[in-house]
N, CA, C and O of each residue as an XYZ file, in Angstrom:
560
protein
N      67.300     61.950     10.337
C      67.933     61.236      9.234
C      66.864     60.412      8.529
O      66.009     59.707      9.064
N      67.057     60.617      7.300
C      66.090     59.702      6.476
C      66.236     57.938      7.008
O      67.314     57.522      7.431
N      65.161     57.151      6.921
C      64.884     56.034      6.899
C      66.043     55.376      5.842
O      66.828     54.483      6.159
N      65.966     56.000      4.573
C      66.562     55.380      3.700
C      68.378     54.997      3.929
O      68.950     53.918      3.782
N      69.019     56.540      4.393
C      70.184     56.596      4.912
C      70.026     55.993      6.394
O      70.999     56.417      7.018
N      69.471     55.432      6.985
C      69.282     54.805      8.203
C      70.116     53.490      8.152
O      71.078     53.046      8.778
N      68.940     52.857      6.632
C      69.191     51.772      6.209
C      70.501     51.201      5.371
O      70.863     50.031      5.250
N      71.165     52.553      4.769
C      72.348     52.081      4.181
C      73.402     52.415      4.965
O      74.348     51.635      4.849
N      73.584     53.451      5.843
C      74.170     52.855      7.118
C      74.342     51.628      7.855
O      75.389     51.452      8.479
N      73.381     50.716      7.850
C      73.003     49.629      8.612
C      73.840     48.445      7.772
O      74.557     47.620      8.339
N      73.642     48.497      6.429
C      73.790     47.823      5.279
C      75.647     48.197      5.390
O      76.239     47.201      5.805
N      76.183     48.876      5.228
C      77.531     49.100      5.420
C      78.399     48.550      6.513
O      79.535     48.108      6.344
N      77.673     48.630      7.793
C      77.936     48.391      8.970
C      77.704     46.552      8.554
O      78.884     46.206      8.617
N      77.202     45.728      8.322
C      76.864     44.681      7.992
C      78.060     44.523      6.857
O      79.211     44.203      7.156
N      77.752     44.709      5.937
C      79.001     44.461      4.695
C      80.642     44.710      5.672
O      81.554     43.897      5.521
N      80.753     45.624      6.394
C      82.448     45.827      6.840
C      82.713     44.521      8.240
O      83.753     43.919      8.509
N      81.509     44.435      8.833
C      81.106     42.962      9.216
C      81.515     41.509      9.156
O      82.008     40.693      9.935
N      81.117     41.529      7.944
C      80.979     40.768      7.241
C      82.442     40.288      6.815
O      82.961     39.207      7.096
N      83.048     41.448      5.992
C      84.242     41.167      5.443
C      85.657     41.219      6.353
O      86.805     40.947      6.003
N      85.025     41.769      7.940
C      86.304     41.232      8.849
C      86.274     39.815      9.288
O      87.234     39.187      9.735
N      84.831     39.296      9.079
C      84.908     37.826      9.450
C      84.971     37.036      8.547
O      85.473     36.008      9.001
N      84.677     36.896      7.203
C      85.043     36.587      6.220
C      86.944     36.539      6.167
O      87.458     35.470      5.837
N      87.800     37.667      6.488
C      88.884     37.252      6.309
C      89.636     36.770      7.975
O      90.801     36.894      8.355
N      88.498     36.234      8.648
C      88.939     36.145      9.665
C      89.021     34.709      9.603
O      89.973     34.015      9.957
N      87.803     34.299      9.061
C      87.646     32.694      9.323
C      88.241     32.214      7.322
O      88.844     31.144      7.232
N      88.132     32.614      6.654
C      89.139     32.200      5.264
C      90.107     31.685      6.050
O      90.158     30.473      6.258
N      91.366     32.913      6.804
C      92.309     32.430      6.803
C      92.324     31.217      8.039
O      93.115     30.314      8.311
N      91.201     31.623      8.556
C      91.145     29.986      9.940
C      90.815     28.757      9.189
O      90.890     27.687      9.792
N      90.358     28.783      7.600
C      90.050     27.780      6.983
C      91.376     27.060      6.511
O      91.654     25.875      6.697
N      92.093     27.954      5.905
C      93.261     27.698      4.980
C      94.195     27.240      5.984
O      94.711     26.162      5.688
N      94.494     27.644      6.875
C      94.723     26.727      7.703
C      94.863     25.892      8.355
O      95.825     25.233      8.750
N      93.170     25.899      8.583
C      92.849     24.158      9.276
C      93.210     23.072      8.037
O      93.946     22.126      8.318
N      92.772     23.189      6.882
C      92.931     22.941      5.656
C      94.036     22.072      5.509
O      94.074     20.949      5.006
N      95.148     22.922      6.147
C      96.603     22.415      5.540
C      96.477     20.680      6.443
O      97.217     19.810      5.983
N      95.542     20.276      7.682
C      95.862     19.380      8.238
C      94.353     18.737      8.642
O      94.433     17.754      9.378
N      93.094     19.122      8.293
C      92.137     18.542      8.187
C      91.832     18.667      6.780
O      92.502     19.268      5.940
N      90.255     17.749      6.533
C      90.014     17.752      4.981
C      88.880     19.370      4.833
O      88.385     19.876      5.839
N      88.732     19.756      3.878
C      88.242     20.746      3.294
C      86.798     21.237      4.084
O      86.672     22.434      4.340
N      85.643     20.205      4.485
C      84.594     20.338      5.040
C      85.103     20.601      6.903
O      84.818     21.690      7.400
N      85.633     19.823      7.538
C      86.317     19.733      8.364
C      86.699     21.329      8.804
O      85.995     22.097      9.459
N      87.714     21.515      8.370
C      88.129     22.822      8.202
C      87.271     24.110      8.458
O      87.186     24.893      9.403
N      86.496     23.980      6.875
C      85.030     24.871      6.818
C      84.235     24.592      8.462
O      84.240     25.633      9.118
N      83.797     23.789      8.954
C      83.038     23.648      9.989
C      83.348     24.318     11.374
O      82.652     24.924     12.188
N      85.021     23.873     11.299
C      85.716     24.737     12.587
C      85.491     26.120     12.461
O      84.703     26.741     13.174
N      86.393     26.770     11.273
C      85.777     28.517     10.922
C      84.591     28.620     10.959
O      84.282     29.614     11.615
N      83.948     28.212     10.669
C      82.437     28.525     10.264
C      82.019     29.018     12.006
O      81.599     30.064     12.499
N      82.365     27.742     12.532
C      81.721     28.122     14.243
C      82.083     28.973     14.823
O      81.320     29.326     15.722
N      83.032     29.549     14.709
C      84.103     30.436     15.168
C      83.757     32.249     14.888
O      83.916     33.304     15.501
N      83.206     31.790     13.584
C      82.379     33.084     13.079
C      81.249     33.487     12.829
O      80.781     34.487     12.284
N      80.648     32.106     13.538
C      79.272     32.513     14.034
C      79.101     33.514     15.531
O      78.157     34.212     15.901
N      80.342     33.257     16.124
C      80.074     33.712     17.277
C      80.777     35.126     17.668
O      80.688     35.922     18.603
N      81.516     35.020     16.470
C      82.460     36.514     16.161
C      80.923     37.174     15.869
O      80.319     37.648     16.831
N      80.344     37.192     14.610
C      79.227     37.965     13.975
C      77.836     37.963     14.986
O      76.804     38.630     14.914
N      78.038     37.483     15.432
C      76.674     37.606     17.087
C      77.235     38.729     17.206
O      76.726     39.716     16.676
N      78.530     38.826     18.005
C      78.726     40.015     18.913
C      78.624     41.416     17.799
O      78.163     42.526     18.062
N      79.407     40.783     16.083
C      79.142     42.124     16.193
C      78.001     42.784     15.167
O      77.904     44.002     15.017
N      77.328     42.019     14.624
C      75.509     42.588     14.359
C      74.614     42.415     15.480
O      73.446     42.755     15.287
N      74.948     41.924     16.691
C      73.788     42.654     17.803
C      74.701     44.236     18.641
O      74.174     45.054     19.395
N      76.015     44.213     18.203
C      76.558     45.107     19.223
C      76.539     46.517     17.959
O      75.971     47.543     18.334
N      77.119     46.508     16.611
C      77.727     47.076     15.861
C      76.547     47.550     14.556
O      76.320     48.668     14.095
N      76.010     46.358     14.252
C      75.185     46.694     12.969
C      73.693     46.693     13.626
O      73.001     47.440     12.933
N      72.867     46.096     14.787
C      71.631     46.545     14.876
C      71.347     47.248     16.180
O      70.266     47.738     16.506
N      72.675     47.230     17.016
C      72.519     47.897     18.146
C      71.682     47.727     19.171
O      71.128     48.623     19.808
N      71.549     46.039     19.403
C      70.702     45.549     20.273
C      71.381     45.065     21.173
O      72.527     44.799     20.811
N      71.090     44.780     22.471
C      71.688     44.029     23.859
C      72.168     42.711     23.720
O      71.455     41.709     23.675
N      73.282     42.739     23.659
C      73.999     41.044     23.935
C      72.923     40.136     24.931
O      72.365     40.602     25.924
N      72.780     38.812     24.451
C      71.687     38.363     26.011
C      72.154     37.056     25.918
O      72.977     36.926     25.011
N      71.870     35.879     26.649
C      72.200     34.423     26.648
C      71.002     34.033     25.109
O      71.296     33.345     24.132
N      69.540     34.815     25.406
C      69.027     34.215     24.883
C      69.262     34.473     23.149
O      69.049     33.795     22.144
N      69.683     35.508     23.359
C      70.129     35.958     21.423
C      71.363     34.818     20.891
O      71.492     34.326     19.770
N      72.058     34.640     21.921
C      73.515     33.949     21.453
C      72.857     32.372     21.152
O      73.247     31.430     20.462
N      71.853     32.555     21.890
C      71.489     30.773     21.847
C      70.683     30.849     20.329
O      70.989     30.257     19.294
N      69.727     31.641     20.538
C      68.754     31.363     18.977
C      69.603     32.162     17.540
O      69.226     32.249     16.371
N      70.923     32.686     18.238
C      71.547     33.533     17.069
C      71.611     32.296     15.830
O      70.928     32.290     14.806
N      72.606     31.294     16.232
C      73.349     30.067     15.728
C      71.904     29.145     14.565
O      72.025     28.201     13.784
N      70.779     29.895     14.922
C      69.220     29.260     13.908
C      69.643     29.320     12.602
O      69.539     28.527     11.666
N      70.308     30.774     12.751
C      70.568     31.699     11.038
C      71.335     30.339     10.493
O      70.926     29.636      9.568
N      72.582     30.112     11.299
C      73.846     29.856     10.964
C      73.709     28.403     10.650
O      74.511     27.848      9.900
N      72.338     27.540     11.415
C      72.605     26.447     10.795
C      71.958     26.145      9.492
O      72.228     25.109      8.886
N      71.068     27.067      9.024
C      70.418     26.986      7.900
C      71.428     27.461      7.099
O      71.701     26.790      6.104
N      72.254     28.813      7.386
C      73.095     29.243      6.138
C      74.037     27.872      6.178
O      74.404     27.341      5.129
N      74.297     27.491      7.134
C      75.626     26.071      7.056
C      75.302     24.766      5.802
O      75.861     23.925      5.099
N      73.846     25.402      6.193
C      73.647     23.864      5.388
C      73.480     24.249      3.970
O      73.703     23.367      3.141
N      73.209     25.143      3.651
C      73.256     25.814      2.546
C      74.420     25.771      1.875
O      74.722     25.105      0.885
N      75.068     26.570      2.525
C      76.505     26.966      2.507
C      77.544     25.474      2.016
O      78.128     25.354      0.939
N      77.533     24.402      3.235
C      78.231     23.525      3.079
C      77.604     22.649      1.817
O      78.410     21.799      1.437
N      76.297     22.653      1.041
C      76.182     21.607     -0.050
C      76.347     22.644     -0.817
O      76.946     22.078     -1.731
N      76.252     24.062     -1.244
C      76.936     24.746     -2.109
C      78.610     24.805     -2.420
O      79.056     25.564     -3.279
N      79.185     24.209     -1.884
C      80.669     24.498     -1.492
C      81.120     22.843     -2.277
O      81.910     22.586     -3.185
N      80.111     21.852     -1.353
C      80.326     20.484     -2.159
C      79.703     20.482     -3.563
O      80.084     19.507     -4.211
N      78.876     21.269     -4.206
C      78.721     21.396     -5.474
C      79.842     21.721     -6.274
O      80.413     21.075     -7.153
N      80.041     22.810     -5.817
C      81.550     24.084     -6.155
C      82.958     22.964     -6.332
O      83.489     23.116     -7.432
N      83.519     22.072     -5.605
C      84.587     21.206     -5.340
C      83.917     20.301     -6.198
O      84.226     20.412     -7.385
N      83.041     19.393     -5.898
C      83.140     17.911     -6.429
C      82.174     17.685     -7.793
O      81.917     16.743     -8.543
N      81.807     19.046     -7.679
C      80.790     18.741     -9.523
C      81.377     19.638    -10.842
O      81.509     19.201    -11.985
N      81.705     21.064    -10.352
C      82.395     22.359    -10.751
C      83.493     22.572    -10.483
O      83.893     23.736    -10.520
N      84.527     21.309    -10.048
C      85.846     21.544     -9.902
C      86.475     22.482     -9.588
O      87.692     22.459     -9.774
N      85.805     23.690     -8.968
C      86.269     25.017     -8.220
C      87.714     24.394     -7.042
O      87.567     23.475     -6.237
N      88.371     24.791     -7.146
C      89.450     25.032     -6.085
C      88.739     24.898     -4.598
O      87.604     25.337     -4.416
N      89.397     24.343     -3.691
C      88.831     24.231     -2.866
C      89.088     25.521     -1.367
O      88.642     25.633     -0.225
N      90.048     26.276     -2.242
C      90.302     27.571     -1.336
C      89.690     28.383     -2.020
O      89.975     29.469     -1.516
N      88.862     28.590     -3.060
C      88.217     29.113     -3.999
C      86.550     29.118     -3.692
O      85.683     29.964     -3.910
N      86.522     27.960     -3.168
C      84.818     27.610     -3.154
C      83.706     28.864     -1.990
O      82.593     29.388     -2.022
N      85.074     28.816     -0.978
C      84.689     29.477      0.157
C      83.911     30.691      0.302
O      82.961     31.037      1.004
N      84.953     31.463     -1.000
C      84.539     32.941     -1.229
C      83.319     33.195     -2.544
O      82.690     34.190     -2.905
N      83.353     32.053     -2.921
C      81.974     32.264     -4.036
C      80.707     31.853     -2.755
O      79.775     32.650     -2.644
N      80.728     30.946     -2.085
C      79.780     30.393     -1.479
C      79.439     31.663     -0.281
O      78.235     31.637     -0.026
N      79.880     32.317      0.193
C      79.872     33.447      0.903
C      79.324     34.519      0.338
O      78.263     34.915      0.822
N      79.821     35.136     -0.643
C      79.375     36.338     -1.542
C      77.755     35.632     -1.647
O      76.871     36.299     -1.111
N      77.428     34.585     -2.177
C      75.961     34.065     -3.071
C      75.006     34.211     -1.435
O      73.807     34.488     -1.414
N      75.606     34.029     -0.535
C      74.973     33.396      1.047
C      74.921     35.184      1.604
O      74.903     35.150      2.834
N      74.895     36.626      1.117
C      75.572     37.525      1.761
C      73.694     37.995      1.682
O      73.272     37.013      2.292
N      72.862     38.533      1.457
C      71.785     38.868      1.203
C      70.453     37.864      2.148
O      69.693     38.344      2.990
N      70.483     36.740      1.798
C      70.037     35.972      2.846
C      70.097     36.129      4.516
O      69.116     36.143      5.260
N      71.561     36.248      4.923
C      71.964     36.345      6.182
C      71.746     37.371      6.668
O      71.336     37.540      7.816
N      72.062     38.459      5.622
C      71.520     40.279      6.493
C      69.809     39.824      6.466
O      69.233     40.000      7.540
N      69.198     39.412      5.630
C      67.648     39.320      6.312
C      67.347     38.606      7.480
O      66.623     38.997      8.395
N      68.197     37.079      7.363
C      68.115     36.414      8.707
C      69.088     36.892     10.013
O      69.119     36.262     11.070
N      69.829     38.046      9.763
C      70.150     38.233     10.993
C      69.689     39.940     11.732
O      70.187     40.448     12.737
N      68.395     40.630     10.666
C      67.889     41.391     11.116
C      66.774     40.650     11.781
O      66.569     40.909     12.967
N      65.890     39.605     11.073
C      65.065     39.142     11.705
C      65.194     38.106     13.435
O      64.293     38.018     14.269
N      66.192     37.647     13.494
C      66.605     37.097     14.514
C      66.792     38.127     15.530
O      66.262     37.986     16.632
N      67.451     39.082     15.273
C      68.076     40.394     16.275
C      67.013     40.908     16.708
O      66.828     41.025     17.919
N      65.961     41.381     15.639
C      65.369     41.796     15.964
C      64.082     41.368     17.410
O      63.579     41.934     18.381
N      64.044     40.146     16.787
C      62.870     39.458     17.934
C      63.341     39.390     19.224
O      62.636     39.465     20.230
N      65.274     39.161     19.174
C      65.962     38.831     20.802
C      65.796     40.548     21.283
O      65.772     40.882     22.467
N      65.703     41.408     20.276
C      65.954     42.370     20.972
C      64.632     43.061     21.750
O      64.771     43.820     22.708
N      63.463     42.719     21.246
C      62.038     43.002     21.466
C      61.437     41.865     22.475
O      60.368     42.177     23.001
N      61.852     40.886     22.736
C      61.765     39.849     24.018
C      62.380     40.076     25.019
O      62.243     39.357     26.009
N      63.384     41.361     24.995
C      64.089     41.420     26.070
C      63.117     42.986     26.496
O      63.094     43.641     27.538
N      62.587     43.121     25.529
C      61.898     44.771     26.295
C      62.170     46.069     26.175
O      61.613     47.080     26.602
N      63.113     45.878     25.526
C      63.827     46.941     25.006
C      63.873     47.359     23.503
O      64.469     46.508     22.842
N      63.453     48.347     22.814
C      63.588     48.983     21.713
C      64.610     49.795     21.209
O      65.085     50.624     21.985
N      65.125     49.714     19.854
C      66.495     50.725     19.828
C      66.204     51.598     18.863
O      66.120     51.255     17.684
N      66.027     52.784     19.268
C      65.311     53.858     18.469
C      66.835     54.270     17.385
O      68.012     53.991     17.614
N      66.300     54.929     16.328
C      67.024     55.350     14.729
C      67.832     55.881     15.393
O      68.880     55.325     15.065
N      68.118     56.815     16.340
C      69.268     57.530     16.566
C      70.151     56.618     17.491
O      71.363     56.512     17.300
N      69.598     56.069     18.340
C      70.296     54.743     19.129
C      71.594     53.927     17.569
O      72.808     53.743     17.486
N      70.618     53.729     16.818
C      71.519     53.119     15.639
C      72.324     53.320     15.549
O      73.220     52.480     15.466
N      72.538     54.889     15.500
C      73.719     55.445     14.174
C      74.649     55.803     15.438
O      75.765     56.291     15.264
């Protein structure tokens, strides 16, 4: 298989990813929402789907070994995208008057390109510290 179709395989597998945890933690937002404040909320989902998307871009999209030590340095990505994420979101609400069930899904889509680089590069290193390599056909 071409490299290229390797890669948009990989890229698909990431995007369908993506968008089960995306409507996994939305609706854990809108929720929390109804009885915490807006950031609050965001913070609970957010954690929740950091640890959903560990399992499934090391199990699903790069096909590397679950380990203590991946789960521990996974959460690196997540606090940089958080912080990102969470003053983009307070831009979105308190400067751009975006809806605050609204903010979530712009701030996600803009954050979607970043995270597939930081979570090939992360995967990749837990998966090469552990000794193990996952060859192109291993991938698919």
């Amino acid at each position: 298989m071409s490299e290229s179709r390797f890669q948009t395989r990989r890229w698909l597998r990431f995007l369908i990813g993506g968008a089960t945890n995306t409507a996994f933690t939305y609706a854990l937002y809108l929720a929390l929402n109804t009885i915490v404040s807006y950031q609050t909320a965001y913070l609970i989902a957010y954690v929740l789907g950091v640890l959903f998307a560990y399992w499934f871009n090391a199990t699903i999209v790069f096909r590397v070994p679950l380990s203590w030590k991946g789960l521990l340095s996974y959460p690196i990505v997540y606090v940089v995208q958080y912080a990102a994420s969470a003053a983009l979101l307070a831009v979105l609400v308190e400067f751009l008057r975006i809806r605050e069930s609204v903010g979530p899904l712009i701030v996600t889509a803009a954050m979607i390109p970043a995270t597939y680089v930081m979570n090939k590069f992360v995967l990749g290193r837990s998966s090469k510290s552990s000794g193990r390599t996952v060859t192109q056909e291993e991938s698919e």
